[in-house]
N, C-alpha and C positions, 0 to 999 in steps of 0.2 A: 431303811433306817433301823434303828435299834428298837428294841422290844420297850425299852425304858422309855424313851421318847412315845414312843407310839401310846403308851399308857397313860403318861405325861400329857398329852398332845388332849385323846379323848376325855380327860378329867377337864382339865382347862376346857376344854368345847363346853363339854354340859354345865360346868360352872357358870361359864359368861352367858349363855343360853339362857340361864335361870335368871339373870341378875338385868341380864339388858332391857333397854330403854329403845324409844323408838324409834331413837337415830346412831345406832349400834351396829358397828359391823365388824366382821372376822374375817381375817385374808390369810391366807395358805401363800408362802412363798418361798419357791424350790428357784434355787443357782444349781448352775451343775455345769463343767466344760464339757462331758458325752453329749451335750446340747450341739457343742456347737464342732463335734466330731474332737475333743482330744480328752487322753488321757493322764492326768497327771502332772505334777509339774505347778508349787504353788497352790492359790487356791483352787483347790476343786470340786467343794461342795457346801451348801448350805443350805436352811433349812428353818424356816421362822411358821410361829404361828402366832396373830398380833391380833389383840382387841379393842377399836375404838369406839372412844365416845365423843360425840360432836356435841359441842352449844351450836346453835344458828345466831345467838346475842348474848349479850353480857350478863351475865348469871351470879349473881350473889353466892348462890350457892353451890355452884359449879365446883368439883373437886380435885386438883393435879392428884394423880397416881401416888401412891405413898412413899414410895421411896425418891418421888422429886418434893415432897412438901416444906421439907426443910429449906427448899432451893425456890423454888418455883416464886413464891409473892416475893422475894428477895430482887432476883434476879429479872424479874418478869415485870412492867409497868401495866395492870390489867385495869386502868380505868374505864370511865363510860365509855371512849372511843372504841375500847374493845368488840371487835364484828363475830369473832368466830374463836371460839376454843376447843381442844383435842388435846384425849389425855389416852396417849396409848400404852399399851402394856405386850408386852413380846416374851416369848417363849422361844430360844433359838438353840441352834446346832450349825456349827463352823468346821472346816477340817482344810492343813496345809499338807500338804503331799511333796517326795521328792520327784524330780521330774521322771523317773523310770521305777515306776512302782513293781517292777515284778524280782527286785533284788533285794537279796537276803539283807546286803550291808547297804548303807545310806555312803556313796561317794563324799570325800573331802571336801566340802565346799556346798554341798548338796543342802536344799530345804531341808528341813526336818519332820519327820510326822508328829501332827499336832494336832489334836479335836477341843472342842471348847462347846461346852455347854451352860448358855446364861440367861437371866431373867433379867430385862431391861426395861424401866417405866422412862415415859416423856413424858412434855407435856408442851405444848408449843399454845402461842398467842398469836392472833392475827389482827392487826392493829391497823387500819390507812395505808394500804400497799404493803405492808412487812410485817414478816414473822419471826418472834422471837421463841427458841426453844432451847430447854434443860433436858438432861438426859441422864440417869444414872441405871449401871449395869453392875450387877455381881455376878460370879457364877467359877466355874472350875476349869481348868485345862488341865489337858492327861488323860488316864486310860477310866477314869470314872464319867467321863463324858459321852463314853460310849461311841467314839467315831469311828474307832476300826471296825467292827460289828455294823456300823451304818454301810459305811464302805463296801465293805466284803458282801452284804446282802446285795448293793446295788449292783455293786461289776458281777455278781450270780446272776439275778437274771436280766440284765443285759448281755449276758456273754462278755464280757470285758475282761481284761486282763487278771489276776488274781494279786490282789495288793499282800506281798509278803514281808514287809517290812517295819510293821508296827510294833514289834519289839523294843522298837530302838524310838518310840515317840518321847515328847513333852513326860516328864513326871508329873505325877498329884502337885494343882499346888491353886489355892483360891487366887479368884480375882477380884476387879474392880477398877470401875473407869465412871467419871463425869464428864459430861459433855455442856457445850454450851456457843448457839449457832443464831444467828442474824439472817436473816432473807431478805431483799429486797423485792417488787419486781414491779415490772415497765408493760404496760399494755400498750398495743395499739389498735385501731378500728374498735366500731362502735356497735357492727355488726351481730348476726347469729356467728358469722367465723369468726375468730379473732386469732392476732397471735400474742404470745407473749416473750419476756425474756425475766429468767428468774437471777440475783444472783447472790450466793450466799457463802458467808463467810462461818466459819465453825476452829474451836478447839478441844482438844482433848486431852484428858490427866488421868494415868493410871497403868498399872503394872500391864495391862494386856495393852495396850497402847497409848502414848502420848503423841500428839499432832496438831498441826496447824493445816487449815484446810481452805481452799478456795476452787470454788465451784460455781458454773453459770450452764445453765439451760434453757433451749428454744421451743417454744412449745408452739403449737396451730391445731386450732380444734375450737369447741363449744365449751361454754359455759367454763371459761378457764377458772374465771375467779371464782367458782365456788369448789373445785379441786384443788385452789391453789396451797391450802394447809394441808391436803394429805401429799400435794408434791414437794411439799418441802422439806421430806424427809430422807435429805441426801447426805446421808449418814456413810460414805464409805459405799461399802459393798451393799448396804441395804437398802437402797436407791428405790424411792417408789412411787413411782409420778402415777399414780393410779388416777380413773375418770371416776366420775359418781352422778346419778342423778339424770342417767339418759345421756350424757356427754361423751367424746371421744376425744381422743388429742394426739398427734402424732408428735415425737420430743429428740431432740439431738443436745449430749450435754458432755461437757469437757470440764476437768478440773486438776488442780495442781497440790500437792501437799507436799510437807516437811513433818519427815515420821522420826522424833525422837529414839522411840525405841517400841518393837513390838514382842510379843513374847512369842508368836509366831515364829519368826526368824531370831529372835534375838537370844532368844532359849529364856529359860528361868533364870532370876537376880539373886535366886535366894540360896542356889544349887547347881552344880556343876551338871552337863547334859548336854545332849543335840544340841548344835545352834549353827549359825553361819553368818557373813556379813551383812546387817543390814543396807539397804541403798537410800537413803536420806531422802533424797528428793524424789518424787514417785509423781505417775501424768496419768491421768484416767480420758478415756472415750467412752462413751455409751449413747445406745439410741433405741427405740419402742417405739409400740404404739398401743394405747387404751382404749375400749369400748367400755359403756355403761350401758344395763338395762335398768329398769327402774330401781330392781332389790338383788343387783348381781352384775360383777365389773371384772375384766379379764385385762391383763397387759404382756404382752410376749415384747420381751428387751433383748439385748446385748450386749456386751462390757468386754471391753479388753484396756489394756496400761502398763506399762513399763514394768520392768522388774523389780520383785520387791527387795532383792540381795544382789549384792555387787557380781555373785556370779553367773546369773541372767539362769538359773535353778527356779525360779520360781516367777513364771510368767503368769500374770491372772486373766486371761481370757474365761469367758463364762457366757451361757445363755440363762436368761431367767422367765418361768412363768409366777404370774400373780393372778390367783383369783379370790376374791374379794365377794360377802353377802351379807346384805342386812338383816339383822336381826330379829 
């Protein structure tokens, strides 16, 4: 990863360190397709470091993230029914790649190179089976993001191919996206095992993407419903059914979107640049499984989904690990 980030990354650590409470955790979460043996082609790497805080009940004083507060008591019914509230905060690094990274020029039709570095707060409610969550993200695409220098460290030492092509990425340019997502979910058995099915509806507004989104996951393990607010943030690629609390759960999840426009693929709105055809309707797979220890939670997943450009340039397969610790 970049130098910047990595600076970034250790301030924010010892910051929330300082400040946490004693149901406070910090998850490290690497995507990467050298996971799952390819190079290139689409999304190929991300990069999140995210801070939450749980209520166990309804909290008067309980605070959404600052840049959801405008949104959050709006949008969000938090009465006494209210069971559970999470108010996370993310620090992340994204990057799309052409699918043969080792050429000078990017092919006709070709993804484009593209890194994105943003700071994203939620805040999600867990209400009687459903979670209702806001989400707003700022931050930059382009070469101040630092994803070629992320890139280039990683394929160093992995041996991997030598990405030459970032010349020709995304230019400078701010973003900004709201989100705003519905969970349902269905248990069954009464058990220590139980399974579950989650399903959740979500939309998004904003220059780095606008979308409409539908998503459903299977889950089998323990202590589902008290994971069930950190699984429900299937935000796209940041998918993170994590366990907590001694729990495990093994998950299979499929979902369907309608992508407006992304600036990934779709270049910058403001400026002429790389870009290529979007492909509208877009189908995700993914599957995992989470362990919990008392004050530390690991999940190793999988993703792969159709193409995100009409000319099949940018396939998103991807392996992911999450490790997660209380604070």
């Amino acid at each position: 990863m970049s130098l910047r980030l990595v600076v970034l990354c250790l301030l924010l650590s010892l910051s929330l360190s300082a400040r946490a409470g004693d149901n406070d955790w910090l998850s490290l979460i690497w995507h990467n397709d050298l996971l799952i043996g390819k190079d290139g082609g689409g999304y190929t790497n991300g990069l999140f470091l995210s801070w939450y805080t749980f209520a166990d009940e309804a909290r008067e004083d309980f605070t959404p993230p600052w840049l959801t507060r405008p949104l959050a008591r709006w949008l969000i019914n938090s009465e006494d029914t209210t069971k559970l509230e999470l108010g996370v905060h993310t620090l992340g690094q994204m990057m799309v790649t052409p699918e043969d990274v080792s050429k000078l020029e990017r092919e006709p039709g070709d993804a484009p190179y593209a890194g994105l570095l943003y700071w994203r707060s939620g805040y999600f409610s867990y209400t009687d089976e459903r979670v209702d969550s806001v989400a707003v993200t700022v931050g930059v695409v382009g070469p101040l993001a630092g994803a070629e220098r992320a890139q280039k460290w990683v394929h160093e030492i992995t041996g991997s191919t030598e990405p030459r092509g970032w010349d020709n990425q995304i230019s400078n340019e701010p973003i900004g996206q709201i989100e705003r997502a519905r969970m349902w979910r269905f248990a069954s058995g009464s058990g220590v095992r139980q399974a579950d099915l989650l399903t959740q509806i979500s939309g998004s507004l904003g220059n780095v993407e606008s979308a409409a989104r539908l998503t459903m996951v299977v889950r089998y393990g323990t202590d589902l419903r008290r994971s069930v607010i950190a699984a429900s943030q299937l935000s796209g690629r940041v998918s993170n059914p994590m366990a907590i609390d001694r729990g495990w759960n093994v998950y299979l999840g499929v979902g369907a979107d309608y992508v407006h426009n992304q600036i990934f693929i779709s270049g910058s709105r403001l400026r002429s640049g790389p870009r290529t055809e979007l492909k509208h309707e877009q189908y995700w797979l993914f599957a995992g499984g989470a362990y919990a220890w008392e004050n530390f939670s690991a999940t190793v997943g999988f993703s792969a989904s159709s193409s995100l450009d009409k000319y099949s340039s940018a396939r998103q397969g991807f392996g992911s690990v999450i490790l997660a610790w209380r604070l």
